[in-house]
Short mmCIF file of the C-alpha atoms (twelve columns), coordinates in Angstrom:
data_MODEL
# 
_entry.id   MODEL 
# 
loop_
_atom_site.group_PDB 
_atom_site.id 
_atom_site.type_symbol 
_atom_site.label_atom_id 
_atom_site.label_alt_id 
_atom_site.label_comp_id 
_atom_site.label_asym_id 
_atom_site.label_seq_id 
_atom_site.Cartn_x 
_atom_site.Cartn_y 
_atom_site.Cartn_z 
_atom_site.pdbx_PDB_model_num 
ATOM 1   C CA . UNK A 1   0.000  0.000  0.000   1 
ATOM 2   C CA . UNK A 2   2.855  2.235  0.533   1 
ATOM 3   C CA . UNK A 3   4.362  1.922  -2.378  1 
ATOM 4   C CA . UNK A 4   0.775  2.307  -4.316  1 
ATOM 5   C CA . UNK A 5   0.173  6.084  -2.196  1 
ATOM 6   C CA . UNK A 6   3.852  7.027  -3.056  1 
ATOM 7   C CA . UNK A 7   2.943  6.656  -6.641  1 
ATOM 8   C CA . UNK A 8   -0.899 8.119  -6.024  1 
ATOM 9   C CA . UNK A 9   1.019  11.125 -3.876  1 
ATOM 10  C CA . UNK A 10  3.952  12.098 -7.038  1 
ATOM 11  C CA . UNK A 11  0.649  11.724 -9.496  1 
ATOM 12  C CA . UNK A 12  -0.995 14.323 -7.618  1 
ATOM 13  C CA . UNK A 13  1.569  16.443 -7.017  1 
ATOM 14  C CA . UNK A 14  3.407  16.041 -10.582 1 
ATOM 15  C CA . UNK A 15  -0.076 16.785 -13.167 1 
ATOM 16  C CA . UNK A 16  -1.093 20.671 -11.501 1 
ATOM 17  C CA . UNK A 17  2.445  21.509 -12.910 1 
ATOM 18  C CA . UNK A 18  2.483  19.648 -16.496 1 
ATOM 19  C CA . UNK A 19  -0.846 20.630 -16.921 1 
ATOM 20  C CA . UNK A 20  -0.061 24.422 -15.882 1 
ATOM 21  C CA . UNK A 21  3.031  24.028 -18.273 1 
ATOM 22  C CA . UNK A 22  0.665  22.883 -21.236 1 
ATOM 23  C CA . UNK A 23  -1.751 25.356 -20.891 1 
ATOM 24  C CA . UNK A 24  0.863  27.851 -20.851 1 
ATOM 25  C CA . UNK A 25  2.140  26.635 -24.087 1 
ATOM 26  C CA . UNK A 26  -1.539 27.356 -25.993 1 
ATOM 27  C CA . UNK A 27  -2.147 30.306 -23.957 1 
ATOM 28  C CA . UNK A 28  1.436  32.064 -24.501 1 
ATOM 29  C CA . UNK A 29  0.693  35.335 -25.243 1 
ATOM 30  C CA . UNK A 30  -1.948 35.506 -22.267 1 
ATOM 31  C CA . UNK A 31  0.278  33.894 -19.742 1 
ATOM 32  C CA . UNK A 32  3.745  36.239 -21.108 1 
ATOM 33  C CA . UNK A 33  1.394  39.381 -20.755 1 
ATOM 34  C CA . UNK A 34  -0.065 38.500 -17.225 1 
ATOM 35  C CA . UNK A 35  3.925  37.674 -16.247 1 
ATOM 36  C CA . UNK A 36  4.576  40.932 -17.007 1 
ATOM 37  C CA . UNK A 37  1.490  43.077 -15.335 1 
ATOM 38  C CA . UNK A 38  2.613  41.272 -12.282 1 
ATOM 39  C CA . UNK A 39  6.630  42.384 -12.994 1 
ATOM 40  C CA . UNK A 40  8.090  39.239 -14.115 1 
ATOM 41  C CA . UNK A 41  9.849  39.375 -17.633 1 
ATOM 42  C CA . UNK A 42  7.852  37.656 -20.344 1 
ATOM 43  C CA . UNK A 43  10.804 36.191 -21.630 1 
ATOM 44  C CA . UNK A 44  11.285 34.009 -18.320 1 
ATOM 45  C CA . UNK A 45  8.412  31.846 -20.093 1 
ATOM 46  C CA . UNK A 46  9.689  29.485 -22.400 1 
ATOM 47  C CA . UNK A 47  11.894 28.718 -19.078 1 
ATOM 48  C CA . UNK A 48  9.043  28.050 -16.519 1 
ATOM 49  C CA . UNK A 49  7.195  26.200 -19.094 1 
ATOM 50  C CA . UNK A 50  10.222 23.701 -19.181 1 
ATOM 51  C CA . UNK A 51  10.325 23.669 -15.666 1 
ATOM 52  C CA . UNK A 52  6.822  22.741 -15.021 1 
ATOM 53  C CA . UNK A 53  6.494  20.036 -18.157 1 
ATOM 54  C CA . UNK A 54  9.991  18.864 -17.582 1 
ATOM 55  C CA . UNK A 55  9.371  18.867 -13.531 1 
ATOM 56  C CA . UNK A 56  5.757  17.242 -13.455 1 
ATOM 57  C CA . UNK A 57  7.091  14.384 -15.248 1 
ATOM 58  C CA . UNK A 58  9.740  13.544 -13.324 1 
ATOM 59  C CA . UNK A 59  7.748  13.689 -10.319 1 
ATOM 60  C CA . UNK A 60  5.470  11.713 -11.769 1 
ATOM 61  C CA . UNK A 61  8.170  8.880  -13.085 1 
ATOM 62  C CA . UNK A 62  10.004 9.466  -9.765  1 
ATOM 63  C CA . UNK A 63  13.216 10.356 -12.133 1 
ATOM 64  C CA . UNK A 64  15.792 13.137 -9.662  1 
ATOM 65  C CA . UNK A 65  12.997 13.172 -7.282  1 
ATOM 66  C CA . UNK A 66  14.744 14.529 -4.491  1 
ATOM 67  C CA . UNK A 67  16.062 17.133 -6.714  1 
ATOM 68  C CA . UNK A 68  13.805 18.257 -8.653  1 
ATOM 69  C CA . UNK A 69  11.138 18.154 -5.562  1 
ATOM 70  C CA . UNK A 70  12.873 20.615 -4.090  1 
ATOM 71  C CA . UNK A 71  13.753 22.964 -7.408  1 
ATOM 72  C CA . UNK A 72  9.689  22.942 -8.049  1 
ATOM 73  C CA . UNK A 73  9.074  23.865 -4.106  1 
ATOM 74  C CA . UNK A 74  11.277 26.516 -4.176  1 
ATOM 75  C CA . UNK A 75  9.540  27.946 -7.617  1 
ATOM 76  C CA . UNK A 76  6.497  27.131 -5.748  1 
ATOM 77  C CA . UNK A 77  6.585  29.596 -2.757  1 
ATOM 78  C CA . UNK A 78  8.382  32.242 -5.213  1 
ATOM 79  C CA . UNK A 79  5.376  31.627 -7.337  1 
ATOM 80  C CA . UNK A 80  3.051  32.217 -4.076  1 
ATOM 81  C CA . UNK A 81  4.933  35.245 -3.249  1 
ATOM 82  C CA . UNK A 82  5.015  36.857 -6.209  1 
ATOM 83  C CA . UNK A 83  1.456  36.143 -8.030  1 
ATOM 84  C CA . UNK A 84  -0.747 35.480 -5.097  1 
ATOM 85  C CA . UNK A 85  0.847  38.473 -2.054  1 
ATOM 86  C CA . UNK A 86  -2.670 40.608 -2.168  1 
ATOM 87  C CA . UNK A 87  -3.872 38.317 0.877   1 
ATOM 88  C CA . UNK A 88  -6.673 40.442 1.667   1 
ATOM 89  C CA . UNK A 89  -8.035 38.893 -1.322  1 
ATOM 90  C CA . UNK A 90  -9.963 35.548 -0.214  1 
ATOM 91  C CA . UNK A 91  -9.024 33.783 -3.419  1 
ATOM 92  C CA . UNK A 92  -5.438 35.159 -3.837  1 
ATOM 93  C CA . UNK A 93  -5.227 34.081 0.291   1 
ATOM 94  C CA . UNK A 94  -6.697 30.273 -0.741  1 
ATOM 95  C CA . UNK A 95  -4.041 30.477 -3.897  1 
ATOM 96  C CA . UNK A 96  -1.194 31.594 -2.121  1 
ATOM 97  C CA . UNK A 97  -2.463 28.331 0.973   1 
ATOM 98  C CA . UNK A 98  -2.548 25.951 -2.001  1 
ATOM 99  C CA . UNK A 99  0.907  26.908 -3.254  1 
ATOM 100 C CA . UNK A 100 2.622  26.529 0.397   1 
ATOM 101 C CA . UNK A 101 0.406  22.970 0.677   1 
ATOM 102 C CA . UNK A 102 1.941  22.089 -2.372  1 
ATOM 103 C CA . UNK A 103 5.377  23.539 -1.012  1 
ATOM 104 C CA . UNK A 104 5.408  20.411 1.947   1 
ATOM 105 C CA . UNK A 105 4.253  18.046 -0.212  1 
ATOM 106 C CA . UNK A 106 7.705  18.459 -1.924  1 
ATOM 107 C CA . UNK A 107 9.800  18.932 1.041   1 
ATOM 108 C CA . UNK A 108 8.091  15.161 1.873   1 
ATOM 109 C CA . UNK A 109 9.570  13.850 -1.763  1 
ATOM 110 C CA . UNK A 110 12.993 15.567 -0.872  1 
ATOM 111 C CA . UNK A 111 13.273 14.158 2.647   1 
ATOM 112 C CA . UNK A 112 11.703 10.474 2.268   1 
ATOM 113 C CA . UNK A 113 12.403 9.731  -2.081  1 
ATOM 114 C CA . UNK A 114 10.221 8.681  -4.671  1 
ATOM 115 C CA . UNK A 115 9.533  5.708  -3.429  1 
ATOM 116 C CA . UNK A 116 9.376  1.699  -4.633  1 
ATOM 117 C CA . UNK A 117 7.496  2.505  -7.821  1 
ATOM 118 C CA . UNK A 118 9.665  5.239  -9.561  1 
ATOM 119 C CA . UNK A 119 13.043 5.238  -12.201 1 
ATOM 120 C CA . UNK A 120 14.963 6.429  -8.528  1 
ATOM 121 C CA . UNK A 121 14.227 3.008  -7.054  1 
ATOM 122 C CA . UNK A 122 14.665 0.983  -9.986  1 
ATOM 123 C CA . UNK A 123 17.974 2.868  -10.971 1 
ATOM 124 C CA . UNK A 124 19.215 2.326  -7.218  1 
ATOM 125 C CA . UNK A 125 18.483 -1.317 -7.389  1 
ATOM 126 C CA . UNK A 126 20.974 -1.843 -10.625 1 
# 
């Protein structure tokens, strides 16, 4: 069962950002303009789209979790910071909640591994 939930957990955690990365892709122009009304150069884009495709699946595959659990936590609570700071706002305050719940759920991955189902297991068993 453990091993099942580890898998069920890095699912979870690993589709919000390859989804966020797709939609990024067919909503470029949106997304790069919104970047920028909040500060954030539009040309950091093509960048956090390859962080959030390229991170979400190896979370999900369990490939450099401990790594790259703690690279997406970090971008996580910058994200928070950054994007959802008006906290006097009841949905920016639920946003920037849901980012730092996100945020432990990677610290877990760093601290305790992918787990028996994942490339980091099977590559430490060869």
């Amino acid at each position: 069962m453990e091993r099942f939930s580890q898998l069920v957990a890095r699912i979870f955690l690993g589709q919000i950002f390859l989804l966020s990365g797709l939609f990024k892709i067919t909503g470029y122009a949106g997304t790069q303009g919104y970047m920028e009304a909040m500060g954030v150069p539009g040309v950091l884009l093509p960048a956090v789209i390859l962080l959030e495709v390229g991170g979400g699946l190896a979370i999900v595959a369990g490939w450099q979790t401990k790594w790259v659990a703690l690279l997406l936590a970090a971008f996580t609570v910058v994200a928070a910071v950054v994007f959802h700071s008006n906290l006097s706002d009841q949905t920016q305050m639920i946003m920037f909640m849901k980012n730092i719940a996100i945020t432990g759920g990677f610290l877990l991955l760093a601290a305790h591994g992918a787990g028996g189902y994942s490339l980091d297991s099977r590559r430490s068993k060869s």
